[in-house]
C-alpha positions as CSV (number, residue, x, y, z in Angstrom):
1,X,88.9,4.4,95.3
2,X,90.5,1.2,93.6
3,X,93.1,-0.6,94.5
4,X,94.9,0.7,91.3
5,X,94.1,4.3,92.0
6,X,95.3,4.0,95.4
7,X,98.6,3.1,93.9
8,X,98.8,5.5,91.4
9,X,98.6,8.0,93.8
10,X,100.8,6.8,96.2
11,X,103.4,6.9,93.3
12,X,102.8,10.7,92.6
13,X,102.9,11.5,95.9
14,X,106.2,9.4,96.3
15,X,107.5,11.2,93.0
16,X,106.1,15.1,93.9
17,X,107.6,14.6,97.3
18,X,110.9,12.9,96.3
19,X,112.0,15.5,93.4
20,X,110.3,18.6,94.4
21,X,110.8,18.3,98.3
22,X,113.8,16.2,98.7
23,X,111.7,13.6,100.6
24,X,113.5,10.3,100.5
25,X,111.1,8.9,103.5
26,X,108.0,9.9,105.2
27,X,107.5,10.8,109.1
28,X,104.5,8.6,110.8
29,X,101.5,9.9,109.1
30,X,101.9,12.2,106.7
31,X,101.7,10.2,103.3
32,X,98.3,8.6,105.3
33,X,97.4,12.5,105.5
34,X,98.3,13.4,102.1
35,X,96.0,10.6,100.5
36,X,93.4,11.4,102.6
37,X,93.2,15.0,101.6
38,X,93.7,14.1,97.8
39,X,90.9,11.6,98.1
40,X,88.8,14.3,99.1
41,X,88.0,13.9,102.6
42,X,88.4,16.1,105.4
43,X,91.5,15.6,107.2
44,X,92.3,16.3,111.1
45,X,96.2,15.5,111.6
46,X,97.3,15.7,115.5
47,X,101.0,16.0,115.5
48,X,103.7,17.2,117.3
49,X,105.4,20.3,116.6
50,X,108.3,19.7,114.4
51,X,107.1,16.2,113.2
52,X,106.3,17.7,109.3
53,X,102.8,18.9,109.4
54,X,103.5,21.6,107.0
55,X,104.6,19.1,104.5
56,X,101.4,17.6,104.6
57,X,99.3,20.7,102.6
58,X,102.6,21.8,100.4
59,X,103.0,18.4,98.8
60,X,99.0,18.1,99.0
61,X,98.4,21.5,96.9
62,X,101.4,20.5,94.3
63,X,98.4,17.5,93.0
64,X,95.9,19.4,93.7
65,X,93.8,21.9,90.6
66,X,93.6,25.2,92.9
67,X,95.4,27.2,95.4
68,X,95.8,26.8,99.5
69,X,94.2,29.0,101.5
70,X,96.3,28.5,104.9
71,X,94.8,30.2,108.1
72,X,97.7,30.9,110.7
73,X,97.2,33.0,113.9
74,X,100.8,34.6,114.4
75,X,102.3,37.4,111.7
76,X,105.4,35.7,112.5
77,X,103.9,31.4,111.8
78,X,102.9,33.0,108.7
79,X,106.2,34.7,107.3
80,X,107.8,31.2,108.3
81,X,105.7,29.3,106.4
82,X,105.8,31.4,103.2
83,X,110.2,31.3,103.8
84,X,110.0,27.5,103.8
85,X,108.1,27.4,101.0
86,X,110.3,29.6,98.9
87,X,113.2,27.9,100.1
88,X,111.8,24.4,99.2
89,X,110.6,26.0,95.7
90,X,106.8,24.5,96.4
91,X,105.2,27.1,94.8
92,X,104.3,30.7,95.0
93,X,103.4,31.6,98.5
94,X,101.8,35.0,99.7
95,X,101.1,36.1,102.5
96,X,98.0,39.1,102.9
97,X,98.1,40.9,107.1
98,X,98.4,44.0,108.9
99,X,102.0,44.6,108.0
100,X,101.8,44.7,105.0
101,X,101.6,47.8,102.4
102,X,98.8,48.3,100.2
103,X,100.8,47.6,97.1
104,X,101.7,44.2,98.6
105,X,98.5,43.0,99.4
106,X,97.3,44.3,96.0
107,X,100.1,42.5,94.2
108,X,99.3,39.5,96.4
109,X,95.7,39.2,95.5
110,X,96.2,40.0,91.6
111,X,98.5,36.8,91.9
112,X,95.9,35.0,93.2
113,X,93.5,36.5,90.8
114,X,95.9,35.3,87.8
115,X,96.0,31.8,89.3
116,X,99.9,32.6,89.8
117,X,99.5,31.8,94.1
118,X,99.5,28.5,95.3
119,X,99.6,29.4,98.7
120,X,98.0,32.3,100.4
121,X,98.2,32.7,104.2
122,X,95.9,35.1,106.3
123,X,94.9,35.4,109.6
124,X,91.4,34.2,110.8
125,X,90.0,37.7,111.2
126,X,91.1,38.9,107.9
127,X,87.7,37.0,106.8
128,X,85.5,39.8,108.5
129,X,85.8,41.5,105.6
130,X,83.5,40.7,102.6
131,X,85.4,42.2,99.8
132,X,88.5,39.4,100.8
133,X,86.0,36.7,101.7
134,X,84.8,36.9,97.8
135,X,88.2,37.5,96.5
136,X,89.2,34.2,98.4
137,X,85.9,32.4,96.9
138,X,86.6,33.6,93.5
139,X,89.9,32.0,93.5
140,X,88.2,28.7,93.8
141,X,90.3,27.0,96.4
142,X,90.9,23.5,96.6
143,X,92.1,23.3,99.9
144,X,91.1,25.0,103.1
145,X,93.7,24.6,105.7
146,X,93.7,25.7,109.3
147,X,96.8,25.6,111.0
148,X,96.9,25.2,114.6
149,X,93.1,24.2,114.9
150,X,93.1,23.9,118.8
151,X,92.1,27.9,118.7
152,X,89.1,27.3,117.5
153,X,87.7,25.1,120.6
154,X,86.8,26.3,124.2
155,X,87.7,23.0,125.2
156,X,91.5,23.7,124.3
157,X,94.2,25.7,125.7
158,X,94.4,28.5,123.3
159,X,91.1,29.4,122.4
160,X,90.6,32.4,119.8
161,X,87.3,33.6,119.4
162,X,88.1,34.7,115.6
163,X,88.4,31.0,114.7
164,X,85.1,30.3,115.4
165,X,83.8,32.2,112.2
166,X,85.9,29.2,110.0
167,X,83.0,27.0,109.7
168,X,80.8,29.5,108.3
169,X,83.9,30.6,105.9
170,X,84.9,27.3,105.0
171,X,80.7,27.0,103.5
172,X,81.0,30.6,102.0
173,X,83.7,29.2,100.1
174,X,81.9,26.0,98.5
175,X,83.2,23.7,101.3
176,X,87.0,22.9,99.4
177,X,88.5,20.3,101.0
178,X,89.4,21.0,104.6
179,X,92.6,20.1,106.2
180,X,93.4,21.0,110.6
181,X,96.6,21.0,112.0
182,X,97.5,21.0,115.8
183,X,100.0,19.8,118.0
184,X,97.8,18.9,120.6
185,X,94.4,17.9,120.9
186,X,92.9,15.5,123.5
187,X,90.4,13.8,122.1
188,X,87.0,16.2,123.4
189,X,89.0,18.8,121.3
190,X,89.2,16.8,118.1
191,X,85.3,16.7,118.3
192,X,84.8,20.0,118.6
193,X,87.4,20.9,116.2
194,X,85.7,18.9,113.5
195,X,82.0,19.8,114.2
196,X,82.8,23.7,114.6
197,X,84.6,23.5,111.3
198,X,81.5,21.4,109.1
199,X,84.2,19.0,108.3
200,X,82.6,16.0,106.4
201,X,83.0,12.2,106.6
202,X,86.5,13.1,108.6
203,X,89.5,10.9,108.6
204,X,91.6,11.8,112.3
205,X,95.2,10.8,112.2
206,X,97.5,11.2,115.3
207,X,100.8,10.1,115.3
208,X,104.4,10.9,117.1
209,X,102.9,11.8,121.0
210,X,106.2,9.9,122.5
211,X,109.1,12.0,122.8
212,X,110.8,9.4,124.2
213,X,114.3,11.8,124.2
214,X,112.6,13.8,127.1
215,X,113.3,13.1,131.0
216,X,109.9,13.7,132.9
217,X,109.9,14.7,136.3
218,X,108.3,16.4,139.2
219,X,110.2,18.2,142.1
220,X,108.2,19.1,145.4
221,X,108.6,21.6,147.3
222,X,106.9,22.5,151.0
223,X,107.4,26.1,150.2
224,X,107.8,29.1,147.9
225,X,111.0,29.9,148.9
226,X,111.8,26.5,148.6
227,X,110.6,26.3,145.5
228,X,112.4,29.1,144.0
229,X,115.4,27.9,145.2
230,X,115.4,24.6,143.7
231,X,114.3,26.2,140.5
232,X,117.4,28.9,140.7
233,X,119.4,25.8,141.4
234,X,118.5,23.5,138.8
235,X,118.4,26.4,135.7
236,X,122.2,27.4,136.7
237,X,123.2,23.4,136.9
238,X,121.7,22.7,133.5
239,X,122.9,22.5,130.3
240,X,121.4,25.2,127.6
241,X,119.4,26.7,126.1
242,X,116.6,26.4,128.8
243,X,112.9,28.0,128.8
244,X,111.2,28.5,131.9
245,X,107.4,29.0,132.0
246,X,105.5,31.1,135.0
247,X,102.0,31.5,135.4
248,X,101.9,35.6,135.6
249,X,104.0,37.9,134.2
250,X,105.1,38.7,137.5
251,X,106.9,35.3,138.0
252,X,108.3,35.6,134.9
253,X,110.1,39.3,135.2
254,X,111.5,38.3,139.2
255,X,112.3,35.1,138.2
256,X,114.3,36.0,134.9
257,X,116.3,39.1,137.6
258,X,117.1,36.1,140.3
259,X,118.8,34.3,137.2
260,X,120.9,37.7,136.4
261,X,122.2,38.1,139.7
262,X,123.5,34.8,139.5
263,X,125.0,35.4,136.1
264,X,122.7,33.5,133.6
265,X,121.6,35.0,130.2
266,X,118.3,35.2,130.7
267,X,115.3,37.2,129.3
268,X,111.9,37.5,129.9
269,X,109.0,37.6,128.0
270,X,105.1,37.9,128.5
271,X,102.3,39.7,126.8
272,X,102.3,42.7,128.7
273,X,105.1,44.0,126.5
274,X,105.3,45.4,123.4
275,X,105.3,43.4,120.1
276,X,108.4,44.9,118.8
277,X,109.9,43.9,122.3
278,X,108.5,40.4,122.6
279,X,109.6,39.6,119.0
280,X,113.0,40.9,119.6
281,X,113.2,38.4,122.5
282,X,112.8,35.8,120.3
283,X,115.1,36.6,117.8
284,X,117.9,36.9,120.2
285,X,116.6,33.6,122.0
286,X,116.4,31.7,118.5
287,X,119.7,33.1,117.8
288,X,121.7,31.8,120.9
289,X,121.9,35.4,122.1
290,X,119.7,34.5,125.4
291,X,120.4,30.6,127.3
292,X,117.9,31.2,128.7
293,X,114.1,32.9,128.4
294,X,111.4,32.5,131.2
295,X,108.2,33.4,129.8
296,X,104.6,33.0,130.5
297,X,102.5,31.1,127.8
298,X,102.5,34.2,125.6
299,X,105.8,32.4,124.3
300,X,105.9,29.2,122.4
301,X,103.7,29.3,119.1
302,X,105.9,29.1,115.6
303,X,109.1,28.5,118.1
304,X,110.5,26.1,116.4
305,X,114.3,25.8,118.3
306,X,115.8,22.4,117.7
307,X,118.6,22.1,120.7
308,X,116.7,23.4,123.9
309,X,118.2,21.1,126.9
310,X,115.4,21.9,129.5
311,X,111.5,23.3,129.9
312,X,111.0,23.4,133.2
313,X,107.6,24.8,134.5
314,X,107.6,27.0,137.9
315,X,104.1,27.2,138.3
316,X,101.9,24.1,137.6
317,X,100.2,24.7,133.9
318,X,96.3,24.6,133.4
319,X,96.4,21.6,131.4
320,X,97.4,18.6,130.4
321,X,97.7,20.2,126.8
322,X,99.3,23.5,127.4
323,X,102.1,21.2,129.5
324,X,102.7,18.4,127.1
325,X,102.8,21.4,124.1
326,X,105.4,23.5,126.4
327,X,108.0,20.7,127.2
328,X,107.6,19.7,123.6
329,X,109.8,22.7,122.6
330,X,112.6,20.7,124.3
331,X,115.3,18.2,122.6
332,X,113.2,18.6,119.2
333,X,117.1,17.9,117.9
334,X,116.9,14.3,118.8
335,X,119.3,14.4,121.6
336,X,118.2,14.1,125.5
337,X,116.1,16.8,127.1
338,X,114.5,17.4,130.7
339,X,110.8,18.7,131.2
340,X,110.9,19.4,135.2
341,X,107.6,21.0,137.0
342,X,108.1,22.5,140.4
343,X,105.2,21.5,142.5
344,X,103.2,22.7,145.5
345,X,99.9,21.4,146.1
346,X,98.9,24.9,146.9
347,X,99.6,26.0,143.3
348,X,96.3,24.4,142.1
349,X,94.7,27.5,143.6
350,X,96.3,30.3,141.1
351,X,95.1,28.2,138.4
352,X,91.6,27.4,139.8
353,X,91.7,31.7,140.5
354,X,92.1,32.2,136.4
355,X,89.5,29.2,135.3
356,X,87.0,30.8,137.8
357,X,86.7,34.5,135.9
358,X,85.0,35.4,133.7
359,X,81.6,34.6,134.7
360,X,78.8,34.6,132.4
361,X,75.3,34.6,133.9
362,X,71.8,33.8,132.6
363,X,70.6,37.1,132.7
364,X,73.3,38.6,130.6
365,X,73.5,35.8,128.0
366,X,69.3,36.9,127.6
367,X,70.4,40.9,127.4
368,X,72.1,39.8,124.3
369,X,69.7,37.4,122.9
370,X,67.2,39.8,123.3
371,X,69.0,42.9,121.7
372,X,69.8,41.1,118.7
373,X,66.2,39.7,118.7
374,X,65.0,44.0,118.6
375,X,67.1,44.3,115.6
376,X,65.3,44.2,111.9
377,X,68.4,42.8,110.6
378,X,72.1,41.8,111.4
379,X,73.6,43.9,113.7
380,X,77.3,44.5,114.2
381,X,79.2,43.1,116.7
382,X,81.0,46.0,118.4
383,X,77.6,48.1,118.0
384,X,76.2,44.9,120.3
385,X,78.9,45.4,122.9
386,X,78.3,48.4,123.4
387,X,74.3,48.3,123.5
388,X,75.2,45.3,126.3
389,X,77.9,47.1,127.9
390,X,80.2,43.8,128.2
391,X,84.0,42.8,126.9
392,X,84.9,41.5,124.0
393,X,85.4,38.7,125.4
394,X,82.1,38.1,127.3
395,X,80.6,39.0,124.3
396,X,82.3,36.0,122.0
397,X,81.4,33.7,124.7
398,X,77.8,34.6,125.0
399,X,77.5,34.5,121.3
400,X,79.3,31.4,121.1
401,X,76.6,29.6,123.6
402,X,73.8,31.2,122.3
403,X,74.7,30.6,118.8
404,X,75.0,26.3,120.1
405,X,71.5,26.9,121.6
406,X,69.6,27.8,118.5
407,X,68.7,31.5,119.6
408,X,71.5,33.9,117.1
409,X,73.8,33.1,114.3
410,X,77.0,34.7,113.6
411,X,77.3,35.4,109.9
412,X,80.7,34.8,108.1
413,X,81.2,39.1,108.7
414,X,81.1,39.0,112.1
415,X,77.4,40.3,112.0
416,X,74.7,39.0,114.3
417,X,71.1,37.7,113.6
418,X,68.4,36.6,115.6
419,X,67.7,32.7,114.4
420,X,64.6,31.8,117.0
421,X,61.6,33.2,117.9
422,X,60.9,35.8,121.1
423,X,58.9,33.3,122.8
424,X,61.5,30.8,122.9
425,X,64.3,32.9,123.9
426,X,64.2,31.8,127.5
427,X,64.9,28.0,126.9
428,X,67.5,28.7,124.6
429,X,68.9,31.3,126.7
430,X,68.4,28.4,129.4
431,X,70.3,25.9,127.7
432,X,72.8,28.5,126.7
433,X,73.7,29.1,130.6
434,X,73.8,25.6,130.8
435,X,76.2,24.7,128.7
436,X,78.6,27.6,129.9
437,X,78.5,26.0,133.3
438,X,79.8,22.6,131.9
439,X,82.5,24.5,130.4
440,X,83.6,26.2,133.7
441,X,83.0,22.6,135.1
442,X,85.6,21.0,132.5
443,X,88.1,23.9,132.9
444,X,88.5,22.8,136.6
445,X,88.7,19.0,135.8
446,X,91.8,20.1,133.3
447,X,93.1,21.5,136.2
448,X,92.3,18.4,138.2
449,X,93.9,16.2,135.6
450,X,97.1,18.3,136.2
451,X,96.9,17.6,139.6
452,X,96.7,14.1,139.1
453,X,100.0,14.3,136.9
454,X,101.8,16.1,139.2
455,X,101.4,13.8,142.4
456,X,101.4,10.6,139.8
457,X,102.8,7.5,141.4
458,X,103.2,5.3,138.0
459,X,105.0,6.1,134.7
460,X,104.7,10.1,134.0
461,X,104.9,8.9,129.9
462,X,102.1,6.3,130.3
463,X,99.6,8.8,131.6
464,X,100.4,11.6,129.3
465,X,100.0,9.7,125.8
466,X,97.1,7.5,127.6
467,X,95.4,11.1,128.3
468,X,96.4,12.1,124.1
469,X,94.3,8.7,123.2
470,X,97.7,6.9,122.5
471,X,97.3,3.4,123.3
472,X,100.8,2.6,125.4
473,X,101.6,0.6,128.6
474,X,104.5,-0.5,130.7
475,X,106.9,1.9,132.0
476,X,109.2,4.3,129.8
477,X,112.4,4.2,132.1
478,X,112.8,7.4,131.4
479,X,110.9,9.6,134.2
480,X,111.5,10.0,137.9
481,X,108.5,7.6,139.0
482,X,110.3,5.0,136.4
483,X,113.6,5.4,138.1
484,X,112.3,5.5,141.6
485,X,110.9,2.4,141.4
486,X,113.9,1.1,140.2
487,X,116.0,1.7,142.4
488,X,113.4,0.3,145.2
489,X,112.9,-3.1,143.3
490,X,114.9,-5.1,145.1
491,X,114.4,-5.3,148.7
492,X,115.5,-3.4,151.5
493,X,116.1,-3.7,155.2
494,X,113.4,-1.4,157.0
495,X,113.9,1.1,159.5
496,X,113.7,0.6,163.4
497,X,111.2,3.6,163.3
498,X,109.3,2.8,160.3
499,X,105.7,1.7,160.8
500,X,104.2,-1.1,159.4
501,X,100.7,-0.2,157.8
502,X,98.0,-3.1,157.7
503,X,96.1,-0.3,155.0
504,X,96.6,-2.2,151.6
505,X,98.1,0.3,149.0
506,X,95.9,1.0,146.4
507,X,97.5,-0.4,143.3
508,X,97.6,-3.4,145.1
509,X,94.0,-3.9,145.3
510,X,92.0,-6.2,143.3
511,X,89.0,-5.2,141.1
512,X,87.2,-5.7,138.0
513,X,89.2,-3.3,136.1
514,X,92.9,-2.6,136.6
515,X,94.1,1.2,137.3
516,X,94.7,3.5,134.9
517,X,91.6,1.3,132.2
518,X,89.9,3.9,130.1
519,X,86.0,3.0,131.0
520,X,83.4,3.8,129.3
521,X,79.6,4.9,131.2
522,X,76.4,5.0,129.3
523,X,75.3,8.1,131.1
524,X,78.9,9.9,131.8
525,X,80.5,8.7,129.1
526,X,84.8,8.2,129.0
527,X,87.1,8.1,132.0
528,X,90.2,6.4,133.7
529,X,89.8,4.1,136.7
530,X,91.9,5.8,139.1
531,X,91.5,4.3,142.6
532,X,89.8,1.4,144.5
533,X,88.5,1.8,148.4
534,X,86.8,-0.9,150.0
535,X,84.1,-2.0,147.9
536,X,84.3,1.3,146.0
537,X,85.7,2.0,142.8
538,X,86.8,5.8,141.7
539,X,86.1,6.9,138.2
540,X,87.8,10.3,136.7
541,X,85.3,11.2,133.8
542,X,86.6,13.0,130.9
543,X,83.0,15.1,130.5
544,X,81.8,15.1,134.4
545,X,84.6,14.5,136.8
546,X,85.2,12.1,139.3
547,X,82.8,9.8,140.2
548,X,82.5,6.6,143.1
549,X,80.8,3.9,142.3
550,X,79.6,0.9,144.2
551,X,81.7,-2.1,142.7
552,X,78.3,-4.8,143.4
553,X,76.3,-1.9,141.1
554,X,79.2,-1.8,138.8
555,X,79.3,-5.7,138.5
556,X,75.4,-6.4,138.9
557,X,74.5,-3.8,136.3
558,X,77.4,-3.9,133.9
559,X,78.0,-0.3,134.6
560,X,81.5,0.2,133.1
561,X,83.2,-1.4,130.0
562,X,86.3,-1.5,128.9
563,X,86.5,1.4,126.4
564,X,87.5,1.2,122.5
């Protein structure tokens, strides 16, 4: 593009976003994302929650020839969406799910039909059906967005299977430009995120991690009882509205009934309830009726609540990104916000328990191949899990792996076909099995990594954008390891009964790279130097774990460098 096109369209965007949408400034990276999309490149924007992502495809689809198709996993994201976009007057939204009456998904579609919809929103499975899928191609789109694109990678925190069919949709549909939202995505999810959706030549923009308005701290506890305590204690000191999150529902339910008897507002909410229940809970939470809600993760997505006080986490979460999404939810008004997480070492175990089900052996990924392979043609999914005898679940999964290893494809239906020969069904199946164990294998490293936040000795701030891909250093002042260290700055008289240690402490030891540099292996790819001992140094790898090294190898062979 010239240098005078480039300015021409940064004027109409200025203009289209000024008088239609009231935008006297833009928030870090959205005009970048705008021009991006309307230069016709696929577009991966990692934002926060609340930081204008939505902005991004309505101003975006007011230049552009054809309607927005907008994928969105919650009834209630969608119905959002389509309210802001009435209320902004962008355009003529619609939205096409399983609440709706016939007549309204029949007026919906004649709209888009007409070329009267700029905007139509549907849920990822909603493309199983082939009548839709055509509809959807007929009406030439000429933008394909996919709102919070995290689901569609095993690598995230929020996987849903359904998403994995987009890539195959997004081609059914002549490949319109593609544009993926999420709030979080550490950087192994943004590469899975664009390969699984075929996006080409993509421009990745993150901006906003820091939410520098939020207090970060751990509190550790030797016990349970201990630990429930402080929790109790700190909810009825602090100011709300307050979420708590729990790993079980469990947690959540005798939690919520300690915070009654002490005469918080509280509610509970997880996904054993009903719908009508859980979306009740949210209304009255959104509404001020509740000051409190403690929830598993079931609770969060499309919450958008600008003047929560505190997120504080009783159970340790199983990731980096499911944490740093769930305090997010706090002080999105601006004004000062806490994100405390309760900690006992023995907590990592619960979470370890939930990342080691679900196992999926060889021989079962190879019952699967090979029923598809018996098949003369596609065969359906649900007839497969029942010829297999496994969950939905399982199913997905084996799919998934066998689909990445060459041996089926999953057609933009839903419908399964064999894609390799009988005779080379063991090696796929083989490298299918495979690649499921490195995923168990990561899922306990985010676990790990969680750990490593928890008992963290520097700036809590630092390592959370560092781990996002967010290029910060120094300390943020405003975390407990910030203000700890302090408040121990200046020097102070020692104890009668304190020991002196002739042990050097580990940030204090020299070596070729300081703590905390992100490395780079040619073998094991990315990591973070974490530790020195002796003439060891200690590696965390994003991809394979933690690794020592011999510092003369590392030196000698030019093992490590510094990564971009």
């Amino acid at each position: 593009m010239t240098k005078t096109n480039t300015k021409n369209l940064a004027a109409r965007i200025a203009k289209i976003a000024r008088d239609q949408f009231g935008f006297r400034t833009f928030l870090p990276g959205q005009k970048e994302a705008i021009e991006s999309v309307l230069s016709g490149h696929d577009t991966l924007v990692v934002k926060p929650t609340g930081s204008g992502k939505s902005a991004i495809y309505q101003i975006a689809t007011a230049l552009l020839p054809g309607p927005a198709i907008v994928v969105s996993p919650l009834i209630a994201l969608q119905k959002d969406q389509v309210d802001s976009i009435a209320e902004a007057e962008a355009g003529e939204a619609a939205v096409v799910n399983s609440t709706l009456r016939v007549s309204e998904a029949k007026e919906a579609f004649e709209k888009l039909d007409e070329g009267r919809l700029d905007f139509l929103f549907l849920a990822p499975e909603q493309f199983h059906n082939p009548e839709m899928l055509q509809r959807v191609k007929d009406a030439k789109p000429s933008l394909f967005v996919v709102d919070e694109a995290h689901c569609i990678s095993e690598w995230g925190h929020d996987f849903r299977p359904d998403y994995l069919k987009l890539g195959g949709v997004v081609e059914e549909l002549g490949h319109p430009v593609v544009l993926a939202l999420t709030a979080t995505a550490a950087p192994r999810v943004r590469e899975e995120i664009v390969e699984r959706l075929g996006m080409k030549k993509p421009r990745v923009i993150v901006r906003g991690f820091d939410r520098p308005n939020i207090w970060l701290g751990v509190r550790y506890a030797e016990s349970e009882a201990a630990k429930r305590d402080a929790l109790l204690d700190a909810v009825e000191e602090a100011e709300k509205p307050g979420i708590v999150y729990t790993a079980t529902r469990r947690h959540a339910e005798e939690i919520a009934k300690a915070l009654e008897e002490r005469g918080v507002r509280v509610a509970w909410y997880h996904g054993g309830m009903k719908a009508a229940e859980r979306a009740q809970i949210q209304e009255e939470f959104m509404g001020g009726d509740a000051g409190v809600i403690v929830a598993t993760s079931a609770f969060g997505m499309g919450v958008d609540k600008p003047n929560v006080r505190f997120v504080f986490h009783y159970d340790i979460s199983d990731s980096i990104d499911s944490y740093y999404q769930e305090i997010g939810r706090g002080g999105r008004d601006g004004n000062p916000a806490r994100a405390l997480l309760f900690y006992r070492p023995e907590d990592l175990a619960l979470q370890n328990f939930f990342k080691g089900g679900g196992k999926l052996e060889e021989e079962k990924l190879k019952q699967v191949a090979e029923t598809v392979i018996e098949e003369d043609g596609p065969v359906d999914a649900e007839e497969l899990k029942d010829k297999v005898g496994v969950s939905d679940r399982k199913l997905t999964k084996a799919l998934n792996r066998l689909q990445e290893a060459g041996a089926v494809e999953v057609l933009p239906d839903g419908e399964v076909v064999a894609a390799t020969e009988p005779e080379k069904i063991d090696e796929a199946v083989h490298e299918a099995a495979k690649a499921q164990q490195e995923y168990k294998e990561y899922e306990h490293l985010r676990v790990e990594k969680m750990r490593m936040y928890a008992e963290l000795r520097d700036c809590r701030r630092e390592y959370l954008l560092n781990y996002f891909g967010e290029d910060v250093s120094g300390p943020c002042g405003n975390c407990d390891r910030c203000q700890a260290q302090e408040k121990t700055a200046a020097p102070e008289p020692k104890p009668r009964t304190q020991r002196v240690s002739t042990k050097r402490a580990p940030e204090q030891q020299a070596g070729p790279f300081p703590l905390k540099t992100r490395v780079v292996h040619s073998e094991w790819g990315k990591g973070v130097v974490e530790n020195y001992e002796g003439d060891k140094i200690i590696v965390l790898f994003d991809d394979v774990g933690r690794k020592t090294l011999s510092l003369a190898a590392v030196l000698e062979n030019k093992l490590l460098d510094r990564a971009a």
